[in-house]
C-alpha positions in Angstrom: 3.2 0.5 -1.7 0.7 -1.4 -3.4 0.5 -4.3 -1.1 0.7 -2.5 2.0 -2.2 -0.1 1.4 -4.4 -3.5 0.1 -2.9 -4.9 3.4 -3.8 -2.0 5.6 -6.7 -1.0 4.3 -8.7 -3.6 1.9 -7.9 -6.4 3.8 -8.0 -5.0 7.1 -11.2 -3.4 7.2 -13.5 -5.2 4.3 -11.7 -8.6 4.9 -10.6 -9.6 1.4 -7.4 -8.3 -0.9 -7.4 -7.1 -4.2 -4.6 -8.2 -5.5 -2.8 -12.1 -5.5 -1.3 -13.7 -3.1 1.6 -14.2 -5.1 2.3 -10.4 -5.8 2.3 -9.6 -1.8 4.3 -12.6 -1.2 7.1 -10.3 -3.3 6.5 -7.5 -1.4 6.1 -8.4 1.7 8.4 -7.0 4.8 12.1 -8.0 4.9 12.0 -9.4 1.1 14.0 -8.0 -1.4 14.3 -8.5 -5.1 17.5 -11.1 -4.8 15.2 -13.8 -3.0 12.6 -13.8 -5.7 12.1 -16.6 -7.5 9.1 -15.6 -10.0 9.0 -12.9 -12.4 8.1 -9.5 -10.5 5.7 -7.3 -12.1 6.5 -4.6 -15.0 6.8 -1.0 -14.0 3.6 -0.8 -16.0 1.6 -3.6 -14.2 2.5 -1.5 -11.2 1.1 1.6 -12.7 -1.9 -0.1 -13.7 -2.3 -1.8 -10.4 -2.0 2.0 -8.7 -4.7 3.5 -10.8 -7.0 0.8 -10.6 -6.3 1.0 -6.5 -6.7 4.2 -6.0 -10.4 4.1 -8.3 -11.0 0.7 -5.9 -10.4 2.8 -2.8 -12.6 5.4 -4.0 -15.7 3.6 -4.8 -15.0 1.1 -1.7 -14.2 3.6 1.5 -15.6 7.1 -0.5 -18.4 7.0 1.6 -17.3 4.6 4.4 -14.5 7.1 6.2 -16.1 8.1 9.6 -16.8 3.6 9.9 -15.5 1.9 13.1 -13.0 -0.9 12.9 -14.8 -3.9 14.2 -11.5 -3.7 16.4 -9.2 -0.5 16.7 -5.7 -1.1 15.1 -2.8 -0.4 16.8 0.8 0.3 14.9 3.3 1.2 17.2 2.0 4.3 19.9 -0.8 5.0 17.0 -4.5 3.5 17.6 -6.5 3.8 14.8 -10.4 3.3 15.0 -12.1 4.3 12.0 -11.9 3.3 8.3 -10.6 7.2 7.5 -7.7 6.5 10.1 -6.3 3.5 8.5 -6.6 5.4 4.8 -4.8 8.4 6.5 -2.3 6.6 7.6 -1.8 4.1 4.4 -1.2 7.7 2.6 1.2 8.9 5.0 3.0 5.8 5.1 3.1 5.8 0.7 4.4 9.4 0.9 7.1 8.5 2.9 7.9 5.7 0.2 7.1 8.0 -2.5 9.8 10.9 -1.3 12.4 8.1 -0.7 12.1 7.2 -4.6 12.1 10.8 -6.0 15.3 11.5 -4.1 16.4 8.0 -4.8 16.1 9.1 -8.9 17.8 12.3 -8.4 21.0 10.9 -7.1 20.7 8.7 -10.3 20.2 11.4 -12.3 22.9 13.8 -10.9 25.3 10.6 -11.0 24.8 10.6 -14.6 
């Protein structure tokens, strides 16, 4: 989740990640933790690195959401053109991810 939204939304619209190359390089579509090679991040690195994302979107697109794309961006039959588009989207697309691991951990739980 982290490396999308910095993928859809840092580094699509201002043009620069916020987070290494290294941790979106694990991350990264049609990867999965058997193929890694380094050391992944803790589960508290990935808290951290949520927090401080979510404070980094807010002081980089809080006032920015009604701004163009220098060119709309298309993801599947969706065109989005303005920075709030993107960020709607990136939300959507981590709730989706968000539901699948809270009914992931309740199968875990109920198998215990």
């Amino acid at each position: 989740m982290i490396s999308t939204l910095n993928s859809l939304v840092f580094t699509r619209i201002d043009g620069k990640s916020l987070i290494p190359q290294e941790f979106t390089d694990l991350f990264k579509g049609g990867t999965r933790p058997s193929d890694w090679s380094t050391t992944p991040p803790s589960k508290a690195e990935l808290v951290d690195l949520l927090k401080k994302q979510l404070n980094d979107l807010n002081e980089t697109f809080g006032n920015r959401i009604d701004e163009q794309l220098g060119s709309p961006l298309q993801i599947r039959d969706f065109k989005f053109e303005t920075a709030g588009e993107v960020i709607g989207f990136a939300m959507y697309h981590e709730g989706l991810h968000v539901s699948t691991i809270n009914d992931l951990l309740k199968v875990i739980n109920h198998q215990k």
